[in-house]
C-alpha positions as CSV (number, residue, x, y, z in Angstrom):
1,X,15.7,-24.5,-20.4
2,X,12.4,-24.8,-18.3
3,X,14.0,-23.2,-15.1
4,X,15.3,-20.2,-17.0
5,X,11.7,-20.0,-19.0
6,X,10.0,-20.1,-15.4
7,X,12.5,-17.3,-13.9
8,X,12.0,-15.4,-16.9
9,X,8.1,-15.4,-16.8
10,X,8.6,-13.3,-13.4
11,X,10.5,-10.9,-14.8
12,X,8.3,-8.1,-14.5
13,X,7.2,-8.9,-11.1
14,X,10.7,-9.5,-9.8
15,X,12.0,-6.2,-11.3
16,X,8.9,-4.4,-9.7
17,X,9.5,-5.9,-6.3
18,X,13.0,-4.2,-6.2
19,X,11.6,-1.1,-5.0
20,X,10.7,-2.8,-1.7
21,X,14.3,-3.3,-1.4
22,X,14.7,0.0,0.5
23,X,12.0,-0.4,2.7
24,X,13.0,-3.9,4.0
25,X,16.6,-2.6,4.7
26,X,14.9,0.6,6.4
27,X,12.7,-2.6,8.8
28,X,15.9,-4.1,9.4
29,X,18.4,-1.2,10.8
30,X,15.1,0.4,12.7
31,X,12.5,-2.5,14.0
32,X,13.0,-4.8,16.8
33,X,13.0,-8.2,15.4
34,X,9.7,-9.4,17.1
35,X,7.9,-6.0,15.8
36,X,4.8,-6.6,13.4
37,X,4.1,-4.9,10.2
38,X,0.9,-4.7,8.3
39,X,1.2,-3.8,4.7
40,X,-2.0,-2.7,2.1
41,X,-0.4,-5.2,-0.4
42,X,-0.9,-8.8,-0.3
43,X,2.2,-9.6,-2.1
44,X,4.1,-7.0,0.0
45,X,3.2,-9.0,3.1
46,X,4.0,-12.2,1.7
47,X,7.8,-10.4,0.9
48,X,8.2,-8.9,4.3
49,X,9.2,-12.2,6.6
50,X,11.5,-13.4,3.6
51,X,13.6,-10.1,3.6
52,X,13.2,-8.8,7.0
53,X,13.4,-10.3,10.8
54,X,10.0,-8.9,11.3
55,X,6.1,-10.5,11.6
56,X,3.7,-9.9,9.4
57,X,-0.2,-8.8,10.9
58,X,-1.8,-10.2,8.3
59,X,-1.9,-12.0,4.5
60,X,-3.9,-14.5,2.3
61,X,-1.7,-17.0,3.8
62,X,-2.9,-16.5,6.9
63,X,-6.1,-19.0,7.0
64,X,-3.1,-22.0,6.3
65,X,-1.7,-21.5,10.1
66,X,-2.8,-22.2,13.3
67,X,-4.0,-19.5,15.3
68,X,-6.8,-18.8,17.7
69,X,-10.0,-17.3,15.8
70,X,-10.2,-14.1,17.4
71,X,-6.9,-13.7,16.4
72,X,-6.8,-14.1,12.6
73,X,-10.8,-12.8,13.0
74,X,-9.3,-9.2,14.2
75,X,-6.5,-9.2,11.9
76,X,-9.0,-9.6,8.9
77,X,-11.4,-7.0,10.9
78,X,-8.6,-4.7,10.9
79,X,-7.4,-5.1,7.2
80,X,-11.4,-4.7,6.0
81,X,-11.5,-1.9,8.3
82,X,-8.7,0.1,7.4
83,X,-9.3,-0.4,3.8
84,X,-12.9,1.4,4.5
85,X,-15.0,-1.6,4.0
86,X,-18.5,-0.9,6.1
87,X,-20.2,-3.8,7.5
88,X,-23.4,-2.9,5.0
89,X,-20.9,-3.8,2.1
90,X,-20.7,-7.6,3.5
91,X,-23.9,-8.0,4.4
92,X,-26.4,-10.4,3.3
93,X,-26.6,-13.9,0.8
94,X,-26.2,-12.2,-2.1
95,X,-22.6,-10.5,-1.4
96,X,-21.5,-14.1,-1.7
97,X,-24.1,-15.6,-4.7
98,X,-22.9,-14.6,-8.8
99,X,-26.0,-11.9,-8.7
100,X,-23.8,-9.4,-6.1
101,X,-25.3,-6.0,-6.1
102,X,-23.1,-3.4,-8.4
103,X,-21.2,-2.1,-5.3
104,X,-20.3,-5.3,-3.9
105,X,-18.5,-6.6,-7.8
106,X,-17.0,-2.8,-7.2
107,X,-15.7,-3.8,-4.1
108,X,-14.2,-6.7,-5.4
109,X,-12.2,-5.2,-8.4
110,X,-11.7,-2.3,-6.3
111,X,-10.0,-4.7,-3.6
112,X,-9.0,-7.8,-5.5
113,X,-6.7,-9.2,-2.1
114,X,-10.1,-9.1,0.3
115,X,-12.6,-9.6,-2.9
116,X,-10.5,-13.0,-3.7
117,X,-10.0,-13.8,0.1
118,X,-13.9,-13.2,0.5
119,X,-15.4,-15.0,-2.0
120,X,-12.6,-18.0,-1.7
121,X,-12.0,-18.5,2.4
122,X,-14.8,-16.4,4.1
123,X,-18.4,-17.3,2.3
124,X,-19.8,-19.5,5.1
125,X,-18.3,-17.8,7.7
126,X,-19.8,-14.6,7.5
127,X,-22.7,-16.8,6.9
128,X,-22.1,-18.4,10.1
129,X,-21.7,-15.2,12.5
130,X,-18.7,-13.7,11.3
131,X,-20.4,-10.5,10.0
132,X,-21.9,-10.1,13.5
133,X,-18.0,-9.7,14.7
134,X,-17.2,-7.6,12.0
135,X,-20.2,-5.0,12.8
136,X,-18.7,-4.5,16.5
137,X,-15.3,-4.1,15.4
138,X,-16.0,-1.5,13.1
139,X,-18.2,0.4,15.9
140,X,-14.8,0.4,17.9
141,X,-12.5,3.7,18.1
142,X,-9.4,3.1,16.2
143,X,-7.0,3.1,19.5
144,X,-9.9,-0.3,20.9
145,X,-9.0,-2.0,17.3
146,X,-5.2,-1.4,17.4
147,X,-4.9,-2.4,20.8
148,X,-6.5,-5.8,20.3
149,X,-3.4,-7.3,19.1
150,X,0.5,-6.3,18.6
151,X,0.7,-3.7,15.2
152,X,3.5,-1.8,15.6
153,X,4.0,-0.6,11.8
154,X,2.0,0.3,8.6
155,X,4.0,-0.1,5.5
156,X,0.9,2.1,2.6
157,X,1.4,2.2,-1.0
158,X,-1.6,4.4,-2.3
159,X,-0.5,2.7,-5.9
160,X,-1.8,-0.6,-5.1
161,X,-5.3,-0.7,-3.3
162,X,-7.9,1.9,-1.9
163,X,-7.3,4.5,0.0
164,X,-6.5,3.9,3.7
165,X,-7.3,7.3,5.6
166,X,-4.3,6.5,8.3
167,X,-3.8,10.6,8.6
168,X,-7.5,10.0,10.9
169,X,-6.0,8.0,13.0
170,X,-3.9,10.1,15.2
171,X,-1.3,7.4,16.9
172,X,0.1,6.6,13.6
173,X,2.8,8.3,12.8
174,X,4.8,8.7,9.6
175,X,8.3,7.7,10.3
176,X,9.7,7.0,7.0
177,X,9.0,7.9,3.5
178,X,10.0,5.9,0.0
179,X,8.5,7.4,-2.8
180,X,5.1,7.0,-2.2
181,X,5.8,4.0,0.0
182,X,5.3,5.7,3.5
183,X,5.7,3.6,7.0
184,X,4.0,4.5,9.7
185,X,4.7,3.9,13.7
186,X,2.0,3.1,16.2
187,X,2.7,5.5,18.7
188,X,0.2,3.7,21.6
């Protein structure tokens, strides 16, 4: 009786998370499996190594592995970058104290995957220096940022977080489309 009440408390989520089910058979019969895939939904990427052979390029898990600094550094860079978060928004003590500015609370609800991961993971360090790296990343052209570190795929749902202007960056291309699930290619 508890199992089924616990299976049964999902059952929204579980139903909504079917229409993924096309997209990770679409990753399977065209991705090599060492390929990586950045999605715009936390819960997407947490989905995509269960029902795929591919890597993910970033989640909220990531802080729990090892990895080298710069590399889960850019891969947070990237995700802040691409979901048009300016350097200005992450500034300062107060982005991280309860009296934020307007914008930045805006920001948060706006973004509740980066707002959460900010506020939880990140407060001392972009105290600590970690705003400095942000600024220089986001001063880099696109093709700089992408060539960093293996991203071969964009899986975007417009439906679930801000809009990510991919259409400006001219080596992505649109290979696949799922409702208004699109995948793109990285063409460099």
């Amino acid at each position: 009786l508890i199992q089924s009440s616990s299976y049964a408390a999902q059952t929204s989520r579980v139903t909504a998370d079917q229409k993924y089910a096309p997209v990770f058979q679409w990753l399977n019969q065209n991705t090599s499996s060492d390929d990586v895939v950045l999605t715009n939904n936390d819960h997407l990427s947490l989905l995509t190594p269960v029902y795929t052979r591919n890597f993910v390029y970033w989640n909220s898990a990531a802080p729990l592995y090892m990895m080298p600094p710069e590399r889960f550094e850019t891969a947070l860079f990237m995700y802040l970058k691409l979901n048009g978060i300016l350097p200005s928004m992450l500034g300062g003590e107060s982005f991280f104290n309860s009296d934020a500015s307007r914008e930045q609370r805006e920001l948060v609800s706006k973004y509740p995957d980066v707002g959460s991961m900010l506020y939880d993971q990140f407060k001392s360090a972009f105290k600590d220096g970690m705003l400095e790296g942000y600024k220089n990343f986001y001063k880099m052209e696109w093709g700089d940022n992408f060539r960093q570190f293996r991203l071969d795929y964009i899986i975007y749902n417009p439906a679930v977080s801000g809009p990510w202007n991919l259409k400006q960056i001219k080596f992505l291309k649109p290979v696949k489309i799922f409702g208004d699930i699109v995948v793109y290619k990285n063409t460099l």
